[in-house]
LUMPABA-873852 format. One line per field, with one value per residue (C-alpha): residue number from 1; residue in one letter; x, z, y. Coordinates in pm, 1 decimal. Example, Ala and Ser with C-alpha at 12.3 -4.5 7.8 and 13.67 -1.06 7.14 Angstrom:
2
resi: (1, 2)
resn: (A, S)
c1: (1230.0, 1367.0)
c3: (780.0, 714.0)
c2: (-450.0, -106.0)
END
This chain:
353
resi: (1, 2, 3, 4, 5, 6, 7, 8, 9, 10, 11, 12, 13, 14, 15, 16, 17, 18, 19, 20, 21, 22, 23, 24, 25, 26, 27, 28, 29, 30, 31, 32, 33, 34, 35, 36, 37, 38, 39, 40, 41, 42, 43, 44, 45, 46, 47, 48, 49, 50, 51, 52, 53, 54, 55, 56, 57, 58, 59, 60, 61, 62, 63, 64, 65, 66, 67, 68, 69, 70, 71, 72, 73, 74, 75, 76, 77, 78, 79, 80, 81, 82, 83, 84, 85, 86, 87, 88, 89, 90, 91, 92, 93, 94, 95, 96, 97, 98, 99, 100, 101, 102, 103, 104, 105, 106, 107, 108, 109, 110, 111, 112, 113, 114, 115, 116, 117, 118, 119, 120, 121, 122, 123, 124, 125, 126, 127, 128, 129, 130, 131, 132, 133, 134, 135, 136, 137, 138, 139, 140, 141, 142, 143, 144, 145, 146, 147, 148, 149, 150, 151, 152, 153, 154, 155, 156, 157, 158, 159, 160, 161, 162, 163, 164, 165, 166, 167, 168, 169, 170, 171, 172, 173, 174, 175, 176, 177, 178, 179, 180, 181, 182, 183, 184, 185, 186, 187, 188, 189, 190, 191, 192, 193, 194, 195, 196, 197, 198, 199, 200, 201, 202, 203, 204, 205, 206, 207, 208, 209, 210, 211, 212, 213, 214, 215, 216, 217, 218, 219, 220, 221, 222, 223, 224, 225, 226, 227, 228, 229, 230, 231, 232, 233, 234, 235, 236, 237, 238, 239, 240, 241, 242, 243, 244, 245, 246, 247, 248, 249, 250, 251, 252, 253, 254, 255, 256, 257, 258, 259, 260, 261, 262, 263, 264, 265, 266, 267, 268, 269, 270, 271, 272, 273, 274, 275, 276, 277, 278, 279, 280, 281, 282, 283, 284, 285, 286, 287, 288, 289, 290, 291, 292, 293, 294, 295, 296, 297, 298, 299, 300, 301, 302, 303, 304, 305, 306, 307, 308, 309, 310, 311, 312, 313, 314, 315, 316, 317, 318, 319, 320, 321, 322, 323, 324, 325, 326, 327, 328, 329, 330, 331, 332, 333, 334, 335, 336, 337, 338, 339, 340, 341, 342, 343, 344, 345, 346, 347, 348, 349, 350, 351, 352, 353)
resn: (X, X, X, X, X, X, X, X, X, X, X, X, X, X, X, X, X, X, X, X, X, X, X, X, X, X, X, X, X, X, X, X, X, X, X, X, X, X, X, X, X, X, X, X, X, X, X, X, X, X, X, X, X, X, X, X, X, X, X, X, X, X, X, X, X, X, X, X, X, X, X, X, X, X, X, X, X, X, X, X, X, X, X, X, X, X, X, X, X, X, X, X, X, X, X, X, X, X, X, X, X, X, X, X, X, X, X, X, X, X, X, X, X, X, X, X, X, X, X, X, X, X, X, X, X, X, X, X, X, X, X, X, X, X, X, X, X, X, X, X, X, X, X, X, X, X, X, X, X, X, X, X, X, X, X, X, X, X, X, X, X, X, X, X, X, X, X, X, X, X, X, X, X, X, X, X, X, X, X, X, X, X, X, X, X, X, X, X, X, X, X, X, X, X, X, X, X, X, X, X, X, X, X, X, X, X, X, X, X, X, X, X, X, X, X, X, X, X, X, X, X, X, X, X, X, X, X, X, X, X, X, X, X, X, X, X, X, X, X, X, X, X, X, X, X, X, X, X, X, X, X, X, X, X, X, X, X, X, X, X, X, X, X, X, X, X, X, X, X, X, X, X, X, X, X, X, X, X, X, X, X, X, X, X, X, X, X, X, X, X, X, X, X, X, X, X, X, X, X, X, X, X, X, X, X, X, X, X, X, X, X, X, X, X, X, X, X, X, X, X, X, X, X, X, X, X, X, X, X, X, X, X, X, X, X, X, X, X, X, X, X, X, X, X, X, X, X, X, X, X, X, X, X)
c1: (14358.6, 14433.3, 14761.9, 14809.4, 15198.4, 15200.5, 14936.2, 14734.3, 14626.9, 14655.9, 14455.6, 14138.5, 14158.3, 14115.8, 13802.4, 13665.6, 13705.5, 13869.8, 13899.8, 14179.8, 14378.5, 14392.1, 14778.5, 14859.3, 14944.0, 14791.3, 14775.2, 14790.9, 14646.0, 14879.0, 14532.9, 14421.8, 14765.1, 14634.9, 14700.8, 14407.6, 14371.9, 14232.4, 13876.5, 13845.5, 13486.6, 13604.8, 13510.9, 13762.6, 14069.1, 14178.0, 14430.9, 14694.0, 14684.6, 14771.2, 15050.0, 15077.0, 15304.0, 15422.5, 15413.5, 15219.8, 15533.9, 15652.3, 15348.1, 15402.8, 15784.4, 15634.3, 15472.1, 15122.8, 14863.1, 14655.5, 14269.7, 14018.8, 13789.9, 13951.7, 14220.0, 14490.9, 14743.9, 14544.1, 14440.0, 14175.9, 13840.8, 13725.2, 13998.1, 13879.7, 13532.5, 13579.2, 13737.3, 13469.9, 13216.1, 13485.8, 13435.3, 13059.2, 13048.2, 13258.8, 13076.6, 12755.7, 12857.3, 13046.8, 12734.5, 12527.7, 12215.1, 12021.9, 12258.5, 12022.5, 12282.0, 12027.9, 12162.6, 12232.9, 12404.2, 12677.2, 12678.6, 12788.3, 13015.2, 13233.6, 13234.0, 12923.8, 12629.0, 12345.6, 12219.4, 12594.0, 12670.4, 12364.8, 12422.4, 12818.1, 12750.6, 12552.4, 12760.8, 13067.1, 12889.0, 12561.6, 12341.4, 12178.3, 12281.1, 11991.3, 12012.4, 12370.2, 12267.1, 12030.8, 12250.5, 12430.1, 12104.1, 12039.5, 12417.3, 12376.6, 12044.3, 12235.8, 12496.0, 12254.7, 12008.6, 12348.9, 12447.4, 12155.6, 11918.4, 11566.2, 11485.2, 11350.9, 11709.0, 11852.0, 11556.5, 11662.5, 11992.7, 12044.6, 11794.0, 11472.5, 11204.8, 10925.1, 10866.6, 10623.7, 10853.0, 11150.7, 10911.4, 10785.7, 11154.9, 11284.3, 11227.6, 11439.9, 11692.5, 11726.0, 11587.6, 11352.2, 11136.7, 11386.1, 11343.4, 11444.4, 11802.6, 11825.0, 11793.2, 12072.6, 11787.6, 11582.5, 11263.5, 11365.5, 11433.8, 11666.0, 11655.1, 11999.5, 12198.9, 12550.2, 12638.4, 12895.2, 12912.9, 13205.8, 13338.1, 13334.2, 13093.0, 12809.8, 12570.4, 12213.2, 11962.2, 11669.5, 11425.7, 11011.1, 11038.8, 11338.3, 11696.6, 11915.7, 12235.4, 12434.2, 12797.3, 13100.8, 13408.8, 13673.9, 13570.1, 13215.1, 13244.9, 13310.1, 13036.1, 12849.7, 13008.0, 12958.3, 12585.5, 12586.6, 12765.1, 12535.5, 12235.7, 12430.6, 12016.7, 11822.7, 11693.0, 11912.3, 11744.9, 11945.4, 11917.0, 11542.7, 11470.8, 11230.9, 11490.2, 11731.6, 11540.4, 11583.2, 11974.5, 11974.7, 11802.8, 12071.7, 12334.5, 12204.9, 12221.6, 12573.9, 12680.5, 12440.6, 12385.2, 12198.2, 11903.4, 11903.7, 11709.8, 11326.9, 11308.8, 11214.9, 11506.2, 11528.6, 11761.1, 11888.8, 12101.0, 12103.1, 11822.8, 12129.6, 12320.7, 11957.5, 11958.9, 12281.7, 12209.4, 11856.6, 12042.6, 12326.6, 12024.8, 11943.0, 12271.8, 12250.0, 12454.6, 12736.7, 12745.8, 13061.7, 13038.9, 13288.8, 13218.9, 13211.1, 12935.9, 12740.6, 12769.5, 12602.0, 12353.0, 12235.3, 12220.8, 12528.8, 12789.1, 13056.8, 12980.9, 13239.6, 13333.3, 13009.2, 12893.1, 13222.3, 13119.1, 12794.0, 12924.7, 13152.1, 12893.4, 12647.8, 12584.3, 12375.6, 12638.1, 12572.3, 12180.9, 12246.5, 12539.3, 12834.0, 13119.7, 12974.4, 13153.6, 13525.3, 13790.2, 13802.4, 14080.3, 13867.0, 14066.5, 13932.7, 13959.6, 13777.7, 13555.1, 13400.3, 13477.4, 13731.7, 13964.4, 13965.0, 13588.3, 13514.0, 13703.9, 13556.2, 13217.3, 13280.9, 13449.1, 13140.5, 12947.4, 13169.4, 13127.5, 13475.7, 13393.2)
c3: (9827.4, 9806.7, 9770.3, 10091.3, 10020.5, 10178.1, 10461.1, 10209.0, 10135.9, 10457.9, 10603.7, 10323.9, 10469.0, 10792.2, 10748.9, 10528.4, 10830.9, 10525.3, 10647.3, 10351.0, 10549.4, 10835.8, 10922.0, 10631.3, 10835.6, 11193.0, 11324.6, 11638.6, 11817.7, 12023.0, 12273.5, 12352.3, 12335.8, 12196.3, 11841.2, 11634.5, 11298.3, 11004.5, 11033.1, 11422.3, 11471.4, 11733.9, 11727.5, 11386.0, 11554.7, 11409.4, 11140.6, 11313.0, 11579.0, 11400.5, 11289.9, 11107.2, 11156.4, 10939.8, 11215.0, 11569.6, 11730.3, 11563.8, 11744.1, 12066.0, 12015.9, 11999.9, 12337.1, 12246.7, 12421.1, 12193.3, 12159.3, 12363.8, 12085.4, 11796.6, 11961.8, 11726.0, 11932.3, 11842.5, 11528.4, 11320.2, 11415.2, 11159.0, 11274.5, 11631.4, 11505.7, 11331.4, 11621.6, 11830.3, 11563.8, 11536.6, 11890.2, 11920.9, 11616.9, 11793.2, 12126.2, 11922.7, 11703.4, 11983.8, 12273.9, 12387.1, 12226.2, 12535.9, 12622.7, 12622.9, 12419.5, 12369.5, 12231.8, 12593.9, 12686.5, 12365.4, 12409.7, 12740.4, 12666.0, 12384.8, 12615.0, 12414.6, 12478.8, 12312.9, 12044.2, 11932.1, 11974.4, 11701.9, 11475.6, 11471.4, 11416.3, 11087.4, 10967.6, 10944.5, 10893.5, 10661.1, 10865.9, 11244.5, 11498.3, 11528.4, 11165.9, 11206.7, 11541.0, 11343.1, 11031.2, 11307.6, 11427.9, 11050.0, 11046.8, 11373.6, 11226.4, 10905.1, 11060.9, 11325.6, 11101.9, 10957.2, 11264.8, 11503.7, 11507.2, 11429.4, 11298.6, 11677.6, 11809.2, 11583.3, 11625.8, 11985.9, 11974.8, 11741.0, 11982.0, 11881.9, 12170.4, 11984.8, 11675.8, 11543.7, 11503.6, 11330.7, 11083.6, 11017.2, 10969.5, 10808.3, 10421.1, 10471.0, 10668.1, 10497.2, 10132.1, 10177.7, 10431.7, 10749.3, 10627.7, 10291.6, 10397.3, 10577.5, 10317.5, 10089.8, 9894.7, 9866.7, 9705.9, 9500.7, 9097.3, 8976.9, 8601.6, 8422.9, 8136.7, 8005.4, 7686.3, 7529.9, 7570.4, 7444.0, 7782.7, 7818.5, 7966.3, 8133.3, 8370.1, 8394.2, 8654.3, 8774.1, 9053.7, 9042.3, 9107.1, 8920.6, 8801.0, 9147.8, 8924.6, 8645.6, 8691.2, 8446.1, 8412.0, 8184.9, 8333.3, 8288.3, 8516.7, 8789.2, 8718.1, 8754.4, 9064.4, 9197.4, 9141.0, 9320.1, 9588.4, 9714.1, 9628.5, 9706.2, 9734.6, 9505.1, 9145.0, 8889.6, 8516.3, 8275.8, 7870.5, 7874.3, 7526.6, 7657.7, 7931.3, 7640.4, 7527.3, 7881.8, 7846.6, 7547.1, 7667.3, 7908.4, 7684.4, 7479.7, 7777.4, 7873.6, 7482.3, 7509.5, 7885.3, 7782.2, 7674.8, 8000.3, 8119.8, 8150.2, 8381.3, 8698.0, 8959.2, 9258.6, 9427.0, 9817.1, 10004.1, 10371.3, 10358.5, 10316.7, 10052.8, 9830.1, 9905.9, 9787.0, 9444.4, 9437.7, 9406.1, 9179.3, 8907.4, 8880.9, 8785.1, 8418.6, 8145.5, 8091.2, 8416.5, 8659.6, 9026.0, 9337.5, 9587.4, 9845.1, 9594.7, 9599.0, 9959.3, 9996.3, 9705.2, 9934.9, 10260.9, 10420.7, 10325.9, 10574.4, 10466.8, 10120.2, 10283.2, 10362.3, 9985.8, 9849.9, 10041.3, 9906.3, 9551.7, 9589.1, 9757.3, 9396.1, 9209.7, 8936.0, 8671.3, 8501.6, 8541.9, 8925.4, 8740.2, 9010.8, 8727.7, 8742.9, 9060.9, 9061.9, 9311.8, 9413.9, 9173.0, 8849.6, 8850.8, 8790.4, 9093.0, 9274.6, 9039.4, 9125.4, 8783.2, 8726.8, 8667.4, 8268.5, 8187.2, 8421.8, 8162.2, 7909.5, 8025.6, 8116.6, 7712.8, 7544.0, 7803.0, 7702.2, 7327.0, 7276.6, 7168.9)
c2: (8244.5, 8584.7, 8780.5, 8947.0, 9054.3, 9418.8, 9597.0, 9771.7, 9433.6, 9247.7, 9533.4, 9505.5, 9113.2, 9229.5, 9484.2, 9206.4, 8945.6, 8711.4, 8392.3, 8269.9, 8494.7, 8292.2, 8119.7, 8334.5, 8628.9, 8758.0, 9123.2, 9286.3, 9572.8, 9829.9, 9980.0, 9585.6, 9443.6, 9091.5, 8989.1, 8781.8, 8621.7, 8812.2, 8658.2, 8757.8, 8882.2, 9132.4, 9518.4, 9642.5, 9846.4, 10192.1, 10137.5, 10302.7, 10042.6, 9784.8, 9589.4, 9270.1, 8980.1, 8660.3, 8430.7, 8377.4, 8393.0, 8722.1, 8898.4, 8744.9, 8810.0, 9170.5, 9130.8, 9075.5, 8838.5, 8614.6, 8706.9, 8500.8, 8542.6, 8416.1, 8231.5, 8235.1, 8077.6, 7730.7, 7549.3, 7728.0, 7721.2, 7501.2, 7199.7, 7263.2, 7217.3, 6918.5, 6791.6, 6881.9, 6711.0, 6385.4, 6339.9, 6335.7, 6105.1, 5868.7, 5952.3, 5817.9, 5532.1, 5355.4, 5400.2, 5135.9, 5025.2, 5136.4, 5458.3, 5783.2, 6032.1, 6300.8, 6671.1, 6804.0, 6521.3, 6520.7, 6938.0, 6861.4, 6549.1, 6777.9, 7134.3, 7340.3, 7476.2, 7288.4, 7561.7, 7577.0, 7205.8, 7164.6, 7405.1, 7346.1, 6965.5, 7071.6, 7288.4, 7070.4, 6702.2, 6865.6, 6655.5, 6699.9, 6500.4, 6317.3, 6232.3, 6111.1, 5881.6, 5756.6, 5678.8, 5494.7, 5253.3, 5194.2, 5047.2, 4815.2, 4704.8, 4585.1, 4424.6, 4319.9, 4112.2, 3963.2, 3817.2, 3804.8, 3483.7, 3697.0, 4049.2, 4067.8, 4081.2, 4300.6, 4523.8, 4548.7, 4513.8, 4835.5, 5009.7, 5057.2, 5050.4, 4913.4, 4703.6, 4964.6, 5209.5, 4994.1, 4875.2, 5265.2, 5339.4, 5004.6, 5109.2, 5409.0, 5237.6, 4952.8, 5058.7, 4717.0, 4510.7, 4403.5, 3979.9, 4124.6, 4259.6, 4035.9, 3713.5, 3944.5, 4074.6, 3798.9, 3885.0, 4143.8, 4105.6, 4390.7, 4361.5, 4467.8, 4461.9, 4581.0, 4763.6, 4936.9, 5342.9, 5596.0, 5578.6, 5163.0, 4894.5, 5042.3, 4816.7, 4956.9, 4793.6, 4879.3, 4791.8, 4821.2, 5183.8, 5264.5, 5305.2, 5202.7, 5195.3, 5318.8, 5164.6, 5214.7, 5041.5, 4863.3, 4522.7, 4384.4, 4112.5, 4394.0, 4560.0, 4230.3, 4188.2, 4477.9, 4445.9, 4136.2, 4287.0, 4507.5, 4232.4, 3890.2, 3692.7, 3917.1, 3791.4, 3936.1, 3937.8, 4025.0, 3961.1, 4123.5, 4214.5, 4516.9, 4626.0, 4705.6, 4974.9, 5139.4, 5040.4, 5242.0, 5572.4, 5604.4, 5523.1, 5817.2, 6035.1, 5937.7, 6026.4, 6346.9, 6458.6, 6755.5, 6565.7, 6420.1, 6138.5, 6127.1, 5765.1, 5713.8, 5679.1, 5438.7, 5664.2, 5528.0, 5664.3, 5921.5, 6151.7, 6402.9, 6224.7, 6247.8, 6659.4, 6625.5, 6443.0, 6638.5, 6947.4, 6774.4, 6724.1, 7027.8, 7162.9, 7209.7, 7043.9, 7230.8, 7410.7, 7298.2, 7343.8, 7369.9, 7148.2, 7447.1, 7588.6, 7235.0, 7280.4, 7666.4, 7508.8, 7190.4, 7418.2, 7379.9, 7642.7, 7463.0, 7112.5, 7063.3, 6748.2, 6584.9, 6685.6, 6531.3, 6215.6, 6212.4, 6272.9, 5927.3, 5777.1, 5780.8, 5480.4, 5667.3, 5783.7, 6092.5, 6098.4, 6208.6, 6464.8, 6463.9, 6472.7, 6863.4, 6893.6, 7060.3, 7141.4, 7507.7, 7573.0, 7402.2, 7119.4, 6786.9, 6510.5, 6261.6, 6054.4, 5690.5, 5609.2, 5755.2, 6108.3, 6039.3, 5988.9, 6283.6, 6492.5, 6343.9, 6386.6, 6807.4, 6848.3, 6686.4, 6920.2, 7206.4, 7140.6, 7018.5, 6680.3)
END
């Protein structure tokens, strides 16, 4: 945030439309008679017509009107945005399997027009709103095939119209064939093993196509669990004499990240979580990020929350890099596992281990 202490400042914030300056200060104009934030996209006033004010109710103390454009007089437009996003998202996730909750319908539902419904709902979430109703079908079909008698009913019941297209879309909904999920992962043999690292256990498994998971934590039998968790019927093989020579590759990445790690990845997750840990690969050893700058980097420059959530979302430790990712401020926070081996990981990066 900027210092905006006198109206030499305050007025730079203005012509530059600064948004940090928003409930920092507001400033009115004497020829309109309406007082806006500093990010208001209205025509820029002459400077001798304006005057700036600490509080909302200072300027309308001074007898000014609040803008229609940038409405001051409410919460920024980024919480009223959210909002507006918060309430479609609800709007979809609680509808009816057979409810029709096309784009003009939600526009119309939260008070926008349809282009702005769209590109608002991307901007705040990172994803469409297609993408996000059907996030919300792939989570009735899993807890569907849990509880309903047949893959059939759970088809139907998360509504999908036709078997041929659930089973075109079950892989990426599910990450496996529907009777698969739906045994726990029966069927599928996820070889793994634990070792010891610098920063404790580490569990490595790995599917036919690839590495699904790189977990770290004091406990072994956690990361065990853990494993299990998200496989409770698959065939777990552990104690391979040939998988430990994959268990130590990524060891020697995790003590040496800028060597990376040449092996195949079986990376699930939201279409937008995996642009999210696409782009997080490609940010070089050494390198930190802000999430706001992961967010202009994966293609949405408003979406530092849907990032973040994609970040904690990551089972792949360090080979999908988000210990790279740093508050605004280049502090260290938010780390699946854990605050102290994300520092750990950015020193060796940094060349101070």
């Amino acid at each position: 945030m900027g210092n905006y202490s006198n109206d030499e400042q305050r007025w730079a914030a203005v012509q530059q439309r600064d948004g940090s300056a928003d409930e920092v200060f507001w400033y009115s104009v004497r020829s309109t008679g309406v007082y806006c934030r500093p990010s208001c996209a209205a025509r820029p006033a002459l400077r001798k017509n304006v005057a700036f004010h600490d509080s909302r109710a200072a300027a309308e103390g001074a007898g000014f009107r609040p803008c229609l454009r940038c409405k001051p007089d409410q919460p920024p437009l980024a919480e009223r945005q959210a909002a507006i996003v918060a309430q479609a998202c609800r709007l979809i996730d609680e509808a009816d399997a057979d409810a029709v909750l096309d784009l003009d319908r939600l526009a119309l539902a939260v008070g926008v027009s349809r282009f702005h419904f769209h590109r608002m709902f991307k901007a705040v979430s990172g994803i469409t709103p297609k993408a996000y109703a059907n996030a919300a079908r792939a989570r009735r079909v899993q807890h569907g095939l849990a509880a309903q008698s047949s893959v059939t009913d759970a088809m139907y019941a998360a509504g999908f119209n036709s078997s041929s297209r659930f089973y075109a879309q079950s892989p990426a909904v599910l990450g496996m064939k529907p009777s698969a999920f739906r045994a726990g992962g029966a069927g599928e043999q996820i070889r793994f093993a634990i070792a010891e690292c610098s920063l404790g256990p580490i569990l490595v498994a790995s599917t036919q196509q690839g590495i699904c998971a790189i977990l770290i934590d004091d406990d072994p039998d956690f990361l065990v669990k853990d494993l299990q968790d998200r496989f409770p019927k698959a065939e777990l093989i552990g104690a391979e004499p040939e998988y430990e020579q994959v268990v130590s590759r990524v060891v020697g990445m995790v003590e040496r990240p800028s060597v990376g790690l040449e092996l195949p990845l079986d990376v699930r997750g939201t279409a937008f979580q995996q642009r999210v840990w696409q782009v997080l690969r490609a940010i070089p050893s050494g390198r930190r990020v802000t999430y706001a700058e992961l967010a202009e980097l994966a293609g949405v420059p408003r979406g530092a929350r849907a990032v973040a959530s994609a970040c904690a979302a990551n089972a792949i430790a360090v080979a999908i890099p988000c210990h790279r990712v740093v508050r605004n401020d280049g502090s260290i926070s938010g780390y699946r596992w854990g605050v102290d081996r994300k520092a750990a990981l950015l020193n060796r990066e940094a060349g101070n281990e």
